[in-house]
mmCIF entry with sequence, helices, sheets and N, C-alpha, C, O atoms, coordinates in Angstrom:
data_MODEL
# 
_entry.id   MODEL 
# 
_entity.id                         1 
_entity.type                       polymer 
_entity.pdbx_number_of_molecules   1 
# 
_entity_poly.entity_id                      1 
_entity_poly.type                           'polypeptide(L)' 
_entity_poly.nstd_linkage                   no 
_entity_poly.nstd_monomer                   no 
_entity_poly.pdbx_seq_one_letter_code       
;(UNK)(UNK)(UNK)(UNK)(UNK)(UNK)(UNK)(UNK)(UNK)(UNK)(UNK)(UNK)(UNK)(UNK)(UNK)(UNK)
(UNK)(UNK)(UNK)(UNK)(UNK)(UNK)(UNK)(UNK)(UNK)(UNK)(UNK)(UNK)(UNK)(UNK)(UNK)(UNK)
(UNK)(UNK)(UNK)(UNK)(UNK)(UNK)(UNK)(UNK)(UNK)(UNK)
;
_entity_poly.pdbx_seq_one_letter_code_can   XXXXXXXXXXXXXXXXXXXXXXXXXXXXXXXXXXXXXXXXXX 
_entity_poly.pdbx_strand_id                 A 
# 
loop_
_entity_poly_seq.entity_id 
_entity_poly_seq.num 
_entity_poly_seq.mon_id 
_entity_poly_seq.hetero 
1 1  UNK n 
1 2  UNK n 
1 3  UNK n 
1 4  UNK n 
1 5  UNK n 
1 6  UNK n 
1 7  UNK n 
1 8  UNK n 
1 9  UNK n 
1 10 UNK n 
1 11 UNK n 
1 12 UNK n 
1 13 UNK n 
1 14 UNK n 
1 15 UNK n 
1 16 UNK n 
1 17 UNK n 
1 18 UNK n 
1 19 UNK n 
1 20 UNK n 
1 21 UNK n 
1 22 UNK n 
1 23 UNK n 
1 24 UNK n 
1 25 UNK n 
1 26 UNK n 
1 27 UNK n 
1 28 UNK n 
1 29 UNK n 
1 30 UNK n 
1 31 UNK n 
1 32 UNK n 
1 33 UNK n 
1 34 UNK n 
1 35 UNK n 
1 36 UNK n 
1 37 UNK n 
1 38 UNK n 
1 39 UNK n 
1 40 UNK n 
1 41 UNK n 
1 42 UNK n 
# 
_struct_asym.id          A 
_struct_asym.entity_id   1 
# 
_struct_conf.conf_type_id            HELX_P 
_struct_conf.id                      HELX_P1 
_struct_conf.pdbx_PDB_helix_id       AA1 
_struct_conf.beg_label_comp_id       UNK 
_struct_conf.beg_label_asym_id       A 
_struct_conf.beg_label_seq_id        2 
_struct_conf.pdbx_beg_PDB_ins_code   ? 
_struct_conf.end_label_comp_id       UNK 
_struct_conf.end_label_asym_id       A 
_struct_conf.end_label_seq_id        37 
_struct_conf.pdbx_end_PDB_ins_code   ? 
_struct_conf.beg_auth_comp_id        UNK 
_struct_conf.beg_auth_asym_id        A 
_struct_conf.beg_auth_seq_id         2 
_struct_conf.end_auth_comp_id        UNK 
_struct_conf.end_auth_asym_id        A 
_struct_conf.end_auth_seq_id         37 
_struct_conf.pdbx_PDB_helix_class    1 
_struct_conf.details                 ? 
_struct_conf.pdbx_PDB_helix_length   36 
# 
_struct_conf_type.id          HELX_P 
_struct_conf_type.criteria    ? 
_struct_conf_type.reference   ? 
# 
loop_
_atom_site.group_PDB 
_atom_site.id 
_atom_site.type_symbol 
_atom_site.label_atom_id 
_atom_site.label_alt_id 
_atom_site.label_comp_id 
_atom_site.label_asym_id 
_atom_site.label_entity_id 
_atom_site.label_seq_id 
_atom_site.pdbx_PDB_ins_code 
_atom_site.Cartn_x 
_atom_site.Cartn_y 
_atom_site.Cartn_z 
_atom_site.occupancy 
_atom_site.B_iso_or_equiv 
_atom_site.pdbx_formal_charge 
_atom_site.auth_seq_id 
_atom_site.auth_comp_id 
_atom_site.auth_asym_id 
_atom_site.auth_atom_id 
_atom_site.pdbx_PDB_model_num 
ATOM 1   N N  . UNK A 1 1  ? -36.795 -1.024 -34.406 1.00 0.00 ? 1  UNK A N  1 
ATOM 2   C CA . UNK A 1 1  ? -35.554 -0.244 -34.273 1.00 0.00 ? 1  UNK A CA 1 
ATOM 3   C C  . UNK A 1 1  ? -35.808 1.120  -33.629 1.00 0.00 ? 1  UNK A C  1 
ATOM 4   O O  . UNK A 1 1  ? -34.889 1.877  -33.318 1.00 0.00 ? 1  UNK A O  1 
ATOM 5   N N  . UNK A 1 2  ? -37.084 1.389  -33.447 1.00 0.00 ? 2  UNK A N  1 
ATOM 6   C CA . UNK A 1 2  ? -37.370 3.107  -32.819 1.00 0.00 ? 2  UNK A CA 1 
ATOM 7   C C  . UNK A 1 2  ? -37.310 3.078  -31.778 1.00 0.00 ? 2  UNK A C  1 
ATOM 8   O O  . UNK A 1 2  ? -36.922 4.158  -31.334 1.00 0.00 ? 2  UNK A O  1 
ATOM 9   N N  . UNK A 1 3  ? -37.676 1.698  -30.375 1.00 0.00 ? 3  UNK A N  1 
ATOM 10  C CA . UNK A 1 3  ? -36.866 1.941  -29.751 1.00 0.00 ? 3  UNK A CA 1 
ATOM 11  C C  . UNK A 1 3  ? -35.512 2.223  -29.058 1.00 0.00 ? 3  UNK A C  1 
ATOM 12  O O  . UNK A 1 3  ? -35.170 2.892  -28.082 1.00 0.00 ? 3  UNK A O  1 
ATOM 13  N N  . UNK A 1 4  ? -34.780 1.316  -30.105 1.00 0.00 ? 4  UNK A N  1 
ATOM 14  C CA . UNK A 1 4  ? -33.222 1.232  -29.569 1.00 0.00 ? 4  UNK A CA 1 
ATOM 15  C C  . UNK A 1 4  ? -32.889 3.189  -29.991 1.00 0.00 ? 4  UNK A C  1 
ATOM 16  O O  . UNK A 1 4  ? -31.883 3.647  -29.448 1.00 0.00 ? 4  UNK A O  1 
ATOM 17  N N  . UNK A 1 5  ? -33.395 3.792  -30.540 1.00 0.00 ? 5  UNK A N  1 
ATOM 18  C CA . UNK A 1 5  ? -33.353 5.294  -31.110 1.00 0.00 ? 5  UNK A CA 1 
ATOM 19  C C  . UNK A 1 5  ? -33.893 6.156  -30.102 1.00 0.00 ? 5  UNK A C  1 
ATOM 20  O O  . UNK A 1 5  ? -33.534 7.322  -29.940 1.00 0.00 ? 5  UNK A O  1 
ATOM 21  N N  . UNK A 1 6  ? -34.801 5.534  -29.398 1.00 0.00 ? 6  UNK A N  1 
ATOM 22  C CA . UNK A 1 6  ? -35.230 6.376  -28.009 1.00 0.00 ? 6  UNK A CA 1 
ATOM 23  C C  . UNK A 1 6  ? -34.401 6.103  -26.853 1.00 0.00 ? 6  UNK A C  1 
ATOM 24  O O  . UNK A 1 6  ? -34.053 6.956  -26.037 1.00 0.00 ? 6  UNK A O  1 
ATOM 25  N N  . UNK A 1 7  ? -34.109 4.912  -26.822 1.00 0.00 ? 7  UNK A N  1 
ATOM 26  C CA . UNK A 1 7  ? -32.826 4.605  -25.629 1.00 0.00 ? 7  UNK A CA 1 
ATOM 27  C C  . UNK A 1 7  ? -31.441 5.400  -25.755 1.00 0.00 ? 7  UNK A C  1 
ATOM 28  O O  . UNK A 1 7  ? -30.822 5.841  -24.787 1.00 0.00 ? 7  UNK A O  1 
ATOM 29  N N  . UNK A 1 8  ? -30.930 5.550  -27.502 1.00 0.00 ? 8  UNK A N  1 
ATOM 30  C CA . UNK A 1 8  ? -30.438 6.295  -26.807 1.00 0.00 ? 8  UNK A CA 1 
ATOM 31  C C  . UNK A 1 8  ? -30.168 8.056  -27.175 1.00 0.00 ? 8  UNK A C  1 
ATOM 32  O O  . UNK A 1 8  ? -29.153 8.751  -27.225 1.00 0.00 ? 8  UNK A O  1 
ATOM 33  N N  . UNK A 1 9  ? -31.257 8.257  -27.335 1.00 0.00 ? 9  UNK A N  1 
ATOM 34  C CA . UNK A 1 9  ? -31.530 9.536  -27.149 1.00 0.00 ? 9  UNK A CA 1 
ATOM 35  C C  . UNK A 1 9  ? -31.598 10.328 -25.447 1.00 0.00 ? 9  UNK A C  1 
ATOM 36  O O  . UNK A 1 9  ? -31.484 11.517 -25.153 1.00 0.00 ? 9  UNK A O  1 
ATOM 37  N N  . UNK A 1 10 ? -31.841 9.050  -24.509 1.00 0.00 ? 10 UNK A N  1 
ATOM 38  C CA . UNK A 1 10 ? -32.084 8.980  -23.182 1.00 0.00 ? 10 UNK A CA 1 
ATOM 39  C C  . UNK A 1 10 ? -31.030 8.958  -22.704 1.00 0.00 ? 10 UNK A C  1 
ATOM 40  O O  . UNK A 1 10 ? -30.893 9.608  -21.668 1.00 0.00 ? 10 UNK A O  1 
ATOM 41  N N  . UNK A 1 11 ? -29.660 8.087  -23.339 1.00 0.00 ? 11 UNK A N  1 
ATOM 42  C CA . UNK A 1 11 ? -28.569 8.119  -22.908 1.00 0.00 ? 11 UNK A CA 1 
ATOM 43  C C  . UNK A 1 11 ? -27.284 9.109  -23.465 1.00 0.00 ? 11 UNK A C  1 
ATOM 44  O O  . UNK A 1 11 ? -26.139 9.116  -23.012 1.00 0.00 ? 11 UNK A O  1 
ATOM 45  N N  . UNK A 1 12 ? -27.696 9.746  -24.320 1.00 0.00 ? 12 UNK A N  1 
ATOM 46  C CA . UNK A 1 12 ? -27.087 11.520 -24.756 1.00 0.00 ? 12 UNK A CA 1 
ATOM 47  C C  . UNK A 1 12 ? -27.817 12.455 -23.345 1.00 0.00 ? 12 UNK A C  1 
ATOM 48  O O  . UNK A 1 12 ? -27.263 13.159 -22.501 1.00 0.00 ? 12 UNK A O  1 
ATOM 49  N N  . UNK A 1 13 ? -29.119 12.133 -23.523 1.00 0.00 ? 13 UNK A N  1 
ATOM 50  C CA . UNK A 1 13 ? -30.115 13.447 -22.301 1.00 0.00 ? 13 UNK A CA 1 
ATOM 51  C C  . UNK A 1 13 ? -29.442 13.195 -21.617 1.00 0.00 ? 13 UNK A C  1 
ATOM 52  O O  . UNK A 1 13 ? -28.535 14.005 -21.811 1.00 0.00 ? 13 UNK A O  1 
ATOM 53  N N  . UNK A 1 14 ? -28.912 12.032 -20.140 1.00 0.00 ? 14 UNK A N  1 
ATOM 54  C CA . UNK A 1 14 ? -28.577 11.606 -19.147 1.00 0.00 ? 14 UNK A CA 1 
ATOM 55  C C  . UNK A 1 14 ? -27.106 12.458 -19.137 1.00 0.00 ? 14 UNK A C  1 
ATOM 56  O O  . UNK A 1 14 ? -26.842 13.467 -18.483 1.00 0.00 ? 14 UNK A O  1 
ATOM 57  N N  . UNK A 1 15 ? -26.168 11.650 -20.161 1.00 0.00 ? 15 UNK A N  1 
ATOM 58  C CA . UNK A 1 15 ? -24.778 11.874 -20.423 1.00 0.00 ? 15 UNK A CA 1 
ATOM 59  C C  . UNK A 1 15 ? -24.148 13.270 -20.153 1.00 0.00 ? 15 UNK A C  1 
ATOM 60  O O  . UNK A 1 15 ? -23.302 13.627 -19.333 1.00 0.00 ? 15 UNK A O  1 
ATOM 61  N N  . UNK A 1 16 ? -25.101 14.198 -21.479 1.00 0.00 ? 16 UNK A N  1 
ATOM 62  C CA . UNK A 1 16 ? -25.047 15.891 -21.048 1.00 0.00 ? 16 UNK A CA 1 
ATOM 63  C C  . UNK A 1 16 ? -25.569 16.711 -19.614 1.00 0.00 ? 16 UNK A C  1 
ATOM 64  O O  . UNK A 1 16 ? -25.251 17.807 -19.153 1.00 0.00 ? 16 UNK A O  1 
ATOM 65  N N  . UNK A 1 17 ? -26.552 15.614 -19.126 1.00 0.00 ? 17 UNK A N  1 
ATOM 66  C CA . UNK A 1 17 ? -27.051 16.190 -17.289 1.00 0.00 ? 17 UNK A CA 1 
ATOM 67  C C  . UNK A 1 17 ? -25.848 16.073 -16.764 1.00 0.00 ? 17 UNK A C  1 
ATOM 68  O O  . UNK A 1 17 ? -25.164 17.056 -16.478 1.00 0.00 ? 17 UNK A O  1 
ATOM 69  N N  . UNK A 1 18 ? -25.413 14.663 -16.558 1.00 0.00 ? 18 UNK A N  1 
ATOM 70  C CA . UNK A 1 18 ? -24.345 14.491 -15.470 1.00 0.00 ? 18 UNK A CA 1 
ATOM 71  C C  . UNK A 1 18 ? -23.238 15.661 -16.148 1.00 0.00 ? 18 UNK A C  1 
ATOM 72  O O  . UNK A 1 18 ? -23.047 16.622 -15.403 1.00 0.00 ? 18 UNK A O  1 
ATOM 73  N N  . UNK A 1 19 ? -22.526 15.684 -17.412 1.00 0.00 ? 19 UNK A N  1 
ATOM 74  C CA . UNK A 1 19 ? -21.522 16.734 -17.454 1.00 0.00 ? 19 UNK A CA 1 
ATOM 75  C C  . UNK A 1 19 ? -21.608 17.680 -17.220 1.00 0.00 ? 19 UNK A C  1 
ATOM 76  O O  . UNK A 1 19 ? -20.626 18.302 -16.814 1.00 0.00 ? 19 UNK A O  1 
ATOM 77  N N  . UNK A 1 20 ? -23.125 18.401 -17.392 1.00 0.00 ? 20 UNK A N  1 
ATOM 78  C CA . UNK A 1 20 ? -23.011 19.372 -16.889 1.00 0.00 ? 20 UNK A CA 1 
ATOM 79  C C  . UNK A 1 20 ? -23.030 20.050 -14.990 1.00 0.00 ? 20 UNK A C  1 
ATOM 80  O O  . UNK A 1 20 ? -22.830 21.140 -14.453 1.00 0.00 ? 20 UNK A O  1 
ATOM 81  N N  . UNK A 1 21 ? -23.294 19.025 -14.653 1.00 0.00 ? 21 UNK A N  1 
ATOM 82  C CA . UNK A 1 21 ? -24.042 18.549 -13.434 1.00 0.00 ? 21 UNK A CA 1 
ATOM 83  C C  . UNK A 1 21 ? -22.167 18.477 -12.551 1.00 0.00 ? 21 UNK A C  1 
ATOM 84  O O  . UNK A 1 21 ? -21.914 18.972 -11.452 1.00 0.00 ? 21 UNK A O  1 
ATOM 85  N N  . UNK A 1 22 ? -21.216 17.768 -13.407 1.00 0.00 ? 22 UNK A N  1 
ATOM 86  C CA . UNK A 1 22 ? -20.354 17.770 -12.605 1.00 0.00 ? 22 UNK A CA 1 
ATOM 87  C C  . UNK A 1 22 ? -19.133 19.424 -13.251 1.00 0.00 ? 22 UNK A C  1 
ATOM 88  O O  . UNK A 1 22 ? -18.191 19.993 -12.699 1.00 0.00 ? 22 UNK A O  1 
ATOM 89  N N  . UNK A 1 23 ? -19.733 19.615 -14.425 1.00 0.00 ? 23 UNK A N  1 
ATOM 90  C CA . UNK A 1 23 ? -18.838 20.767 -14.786 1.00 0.00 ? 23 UNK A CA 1 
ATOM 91  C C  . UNK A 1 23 ? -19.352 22.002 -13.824 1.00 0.00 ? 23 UNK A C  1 
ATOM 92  O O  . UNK A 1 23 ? -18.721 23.037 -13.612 1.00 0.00 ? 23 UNK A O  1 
ATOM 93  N N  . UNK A 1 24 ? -20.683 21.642 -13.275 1.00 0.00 ? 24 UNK A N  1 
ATOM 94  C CA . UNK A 1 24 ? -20.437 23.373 -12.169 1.00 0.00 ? 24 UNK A CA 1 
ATOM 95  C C  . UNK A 1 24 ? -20.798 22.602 -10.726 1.00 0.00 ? 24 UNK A C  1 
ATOM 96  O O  . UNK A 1 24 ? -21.539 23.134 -9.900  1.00 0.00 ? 24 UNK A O  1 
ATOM 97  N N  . UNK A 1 25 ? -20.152 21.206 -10.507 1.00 0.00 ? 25 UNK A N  1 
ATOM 98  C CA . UNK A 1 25 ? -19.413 21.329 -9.046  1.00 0.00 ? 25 UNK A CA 1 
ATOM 99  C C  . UNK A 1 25 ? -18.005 21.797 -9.008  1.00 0.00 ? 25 UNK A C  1 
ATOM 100 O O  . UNK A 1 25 ? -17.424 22.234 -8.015  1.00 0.00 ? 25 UNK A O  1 
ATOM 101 N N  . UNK A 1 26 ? -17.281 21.580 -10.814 1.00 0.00 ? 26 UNK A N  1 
ATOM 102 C CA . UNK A 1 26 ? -16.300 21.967 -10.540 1.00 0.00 ? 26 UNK A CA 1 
ATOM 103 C C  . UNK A 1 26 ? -15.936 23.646 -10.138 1.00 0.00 ? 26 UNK A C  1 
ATOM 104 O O  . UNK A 1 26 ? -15.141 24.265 -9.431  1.00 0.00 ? 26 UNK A O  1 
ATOM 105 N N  . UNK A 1 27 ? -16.843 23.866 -10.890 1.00 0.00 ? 27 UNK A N  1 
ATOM 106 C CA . UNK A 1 27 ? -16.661 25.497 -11.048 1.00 0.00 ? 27 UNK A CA 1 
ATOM 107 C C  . UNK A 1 27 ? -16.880 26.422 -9.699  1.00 0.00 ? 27 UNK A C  1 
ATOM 108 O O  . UNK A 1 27 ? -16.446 27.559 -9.517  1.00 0.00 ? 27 UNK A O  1 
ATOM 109 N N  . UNK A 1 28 ? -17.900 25.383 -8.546  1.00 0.00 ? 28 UNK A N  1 
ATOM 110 C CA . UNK A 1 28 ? -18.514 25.762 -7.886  1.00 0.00 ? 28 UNK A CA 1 
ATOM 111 C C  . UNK A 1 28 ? -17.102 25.667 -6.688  1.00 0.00 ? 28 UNK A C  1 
ATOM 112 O O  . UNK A 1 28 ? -16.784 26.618 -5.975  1.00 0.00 ? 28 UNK A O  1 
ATOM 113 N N  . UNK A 1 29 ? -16.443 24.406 -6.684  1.00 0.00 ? 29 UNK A N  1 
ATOM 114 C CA . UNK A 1 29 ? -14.752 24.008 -5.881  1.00 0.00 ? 29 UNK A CA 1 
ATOM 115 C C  . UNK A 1 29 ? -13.944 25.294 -6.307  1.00 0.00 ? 29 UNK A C  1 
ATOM 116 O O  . UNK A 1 29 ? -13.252 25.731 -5.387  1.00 0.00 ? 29 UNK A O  1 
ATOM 117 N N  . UNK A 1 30 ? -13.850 26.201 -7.822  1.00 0.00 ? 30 UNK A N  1 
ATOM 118 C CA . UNK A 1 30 ? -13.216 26.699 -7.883  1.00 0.00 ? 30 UNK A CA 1 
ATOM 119 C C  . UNK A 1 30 ? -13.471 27.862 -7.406  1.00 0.00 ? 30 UNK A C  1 
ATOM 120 O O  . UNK A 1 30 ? -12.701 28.422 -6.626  1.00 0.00 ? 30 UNK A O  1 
ATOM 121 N N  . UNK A 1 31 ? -14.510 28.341 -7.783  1.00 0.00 ? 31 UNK A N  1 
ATOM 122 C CA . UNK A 1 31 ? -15.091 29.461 -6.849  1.00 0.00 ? 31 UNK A CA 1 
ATOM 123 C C  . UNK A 1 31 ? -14.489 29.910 -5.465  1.00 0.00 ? 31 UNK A C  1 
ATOM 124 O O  . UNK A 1 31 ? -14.010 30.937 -4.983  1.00 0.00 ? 31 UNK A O  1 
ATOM 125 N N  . UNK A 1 32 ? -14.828 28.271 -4.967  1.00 0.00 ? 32 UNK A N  1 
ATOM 126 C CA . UNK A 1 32 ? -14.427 28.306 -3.180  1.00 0.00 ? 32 UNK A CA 1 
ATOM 127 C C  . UNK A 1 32 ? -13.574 28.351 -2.742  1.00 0.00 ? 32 UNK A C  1 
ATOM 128 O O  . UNK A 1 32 ? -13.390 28.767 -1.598  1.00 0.00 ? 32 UNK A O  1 
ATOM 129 N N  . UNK A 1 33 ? -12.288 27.708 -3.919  1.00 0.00 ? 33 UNK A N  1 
ATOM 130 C CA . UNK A 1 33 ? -10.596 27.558 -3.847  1.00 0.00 ? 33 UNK A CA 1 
ATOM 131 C C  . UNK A 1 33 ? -9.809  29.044 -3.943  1.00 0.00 ? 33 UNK A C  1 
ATOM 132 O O  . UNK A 1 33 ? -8.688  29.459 -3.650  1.00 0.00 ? 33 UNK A O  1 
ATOM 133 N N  . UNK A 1 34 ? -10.984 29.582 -4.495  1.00 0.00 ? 34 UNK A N  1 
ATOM 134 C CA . UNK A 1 34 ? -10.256 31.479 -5.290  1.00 0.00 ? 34 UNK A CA 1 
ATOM 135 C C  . UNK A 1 34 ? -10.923 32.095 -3.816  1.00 0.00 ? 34 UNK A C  1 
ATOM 136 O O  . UNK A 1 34 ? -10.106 32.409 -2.951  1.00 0.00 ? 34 UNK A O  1 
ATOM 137 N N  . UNK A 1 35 ? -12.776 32.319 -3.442  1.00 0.00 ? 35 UNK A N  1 
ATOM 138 C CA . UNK A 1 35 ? -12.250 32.609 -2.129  1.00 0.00 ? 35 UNK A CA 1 
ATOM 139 C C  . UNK A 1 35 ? -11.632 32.482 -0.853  1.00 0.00 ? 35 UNK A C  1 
ATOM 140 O O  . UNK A 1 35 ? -11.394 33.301 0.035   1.00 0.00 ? 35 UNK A O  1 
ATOM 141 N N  . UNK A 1 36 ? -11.502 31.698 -0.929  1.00 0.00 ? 36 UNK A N  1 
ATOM 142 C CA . UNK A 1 36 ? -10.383 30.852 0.388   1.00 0.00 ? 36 UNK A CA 1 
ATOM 143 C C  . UNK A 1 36 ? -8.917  31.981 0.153   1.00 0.00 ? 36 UNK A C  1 
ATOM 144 O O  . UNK A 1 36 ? -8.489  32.695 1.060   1.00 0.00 ? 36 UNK A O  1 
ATOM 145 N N  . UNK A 1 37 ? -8.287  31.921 -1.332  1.00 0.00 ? 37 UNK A N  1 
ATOM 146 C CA . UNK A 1 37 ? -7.143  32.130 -1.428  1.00 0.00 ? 37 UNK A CA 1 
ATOM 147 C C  . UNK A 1 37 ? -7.368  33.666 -1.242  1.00 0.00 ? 37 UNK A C  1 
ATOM 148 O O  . UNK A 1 37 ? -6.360  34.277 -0.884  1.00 0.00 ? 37 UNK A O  1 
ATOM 149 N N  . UNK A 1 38 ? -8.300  34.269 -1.389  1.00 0.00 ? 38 UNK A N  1 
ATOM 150 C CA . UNK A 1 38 ? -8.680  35.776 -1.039  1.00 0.00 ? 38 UNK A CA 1 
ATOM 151 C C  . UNK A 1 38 ? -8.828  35.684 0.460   1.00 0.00 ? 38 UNK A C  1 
ATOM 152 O O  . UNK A 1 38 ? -9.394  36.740 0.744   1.00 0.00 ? 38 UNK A O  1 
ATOM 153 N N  . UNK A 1 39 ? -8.675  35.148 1.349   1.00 0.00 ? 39 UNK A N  1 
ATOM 154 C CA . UNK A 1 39 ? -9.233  35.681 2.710   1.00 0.00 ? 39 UNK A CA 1 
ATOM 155 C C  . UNK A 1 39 ? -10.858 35.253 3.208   1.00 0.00 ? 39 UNK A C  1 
ATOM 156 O O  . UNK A 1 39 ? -10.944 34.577 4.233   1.00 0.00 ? 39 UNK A O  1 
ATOM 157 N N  . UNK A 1 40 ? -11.856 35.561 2.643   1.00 0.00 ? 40 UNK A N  1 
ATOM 158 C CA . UNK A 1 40 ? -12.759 35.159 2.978   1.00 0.00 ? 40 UNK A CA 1 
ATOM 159 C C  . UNK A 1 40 ? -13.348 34.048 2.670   1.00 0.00 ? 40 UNK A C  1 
ATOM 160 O O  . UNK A 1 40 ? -13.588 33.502 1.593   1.00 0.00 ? 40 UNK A O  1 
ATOM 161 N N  . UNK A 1 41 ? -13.653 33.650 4.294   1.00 0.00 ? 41 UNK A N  1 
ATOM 162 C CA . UNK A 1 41 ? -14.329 32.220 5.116   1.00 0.00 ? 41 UNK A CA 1 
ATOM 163 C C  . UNK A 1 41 ? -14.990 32.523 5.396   1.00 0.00 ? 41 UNK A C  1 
ATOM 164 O O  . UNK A 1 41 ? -15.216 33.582 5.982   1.00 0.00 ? 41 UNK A O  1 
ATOM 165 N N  . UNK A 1 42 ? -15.869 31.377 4.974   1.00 0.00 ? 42 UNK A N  1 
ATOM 166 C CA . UNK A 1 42 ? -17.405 30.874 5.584   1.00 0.00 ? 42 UNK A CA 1 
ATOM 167 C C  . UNK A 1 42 ? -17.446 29.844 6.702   1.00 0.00 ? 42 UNK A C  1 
ATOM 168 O O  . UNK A 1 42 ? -18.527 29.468 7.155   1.00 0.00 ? 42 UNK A O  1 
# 
């Protein structure tokens, strides 16, 4: 049973990468959406 306890300990690690992973592309779109709406382009 200690492996099925390491699997998914692997699949919490993974789970929290990707959320965090997609919570600052979001942040990173919003960033870009607020300067855009300010005037400055890249």
């Amino acid at each position: 049973m200690n492996i099925k306890r390491g699997i998914e300990q692997w699949v919490w690690m993974i789970g929290i990468w990707a959320a965090s992973v997609i919570a600052l592309g979001i942040v990173s779109i919003g960033f870009r959406f607020l300067m855009t709406m300010a005037g400055f382009k890249s």
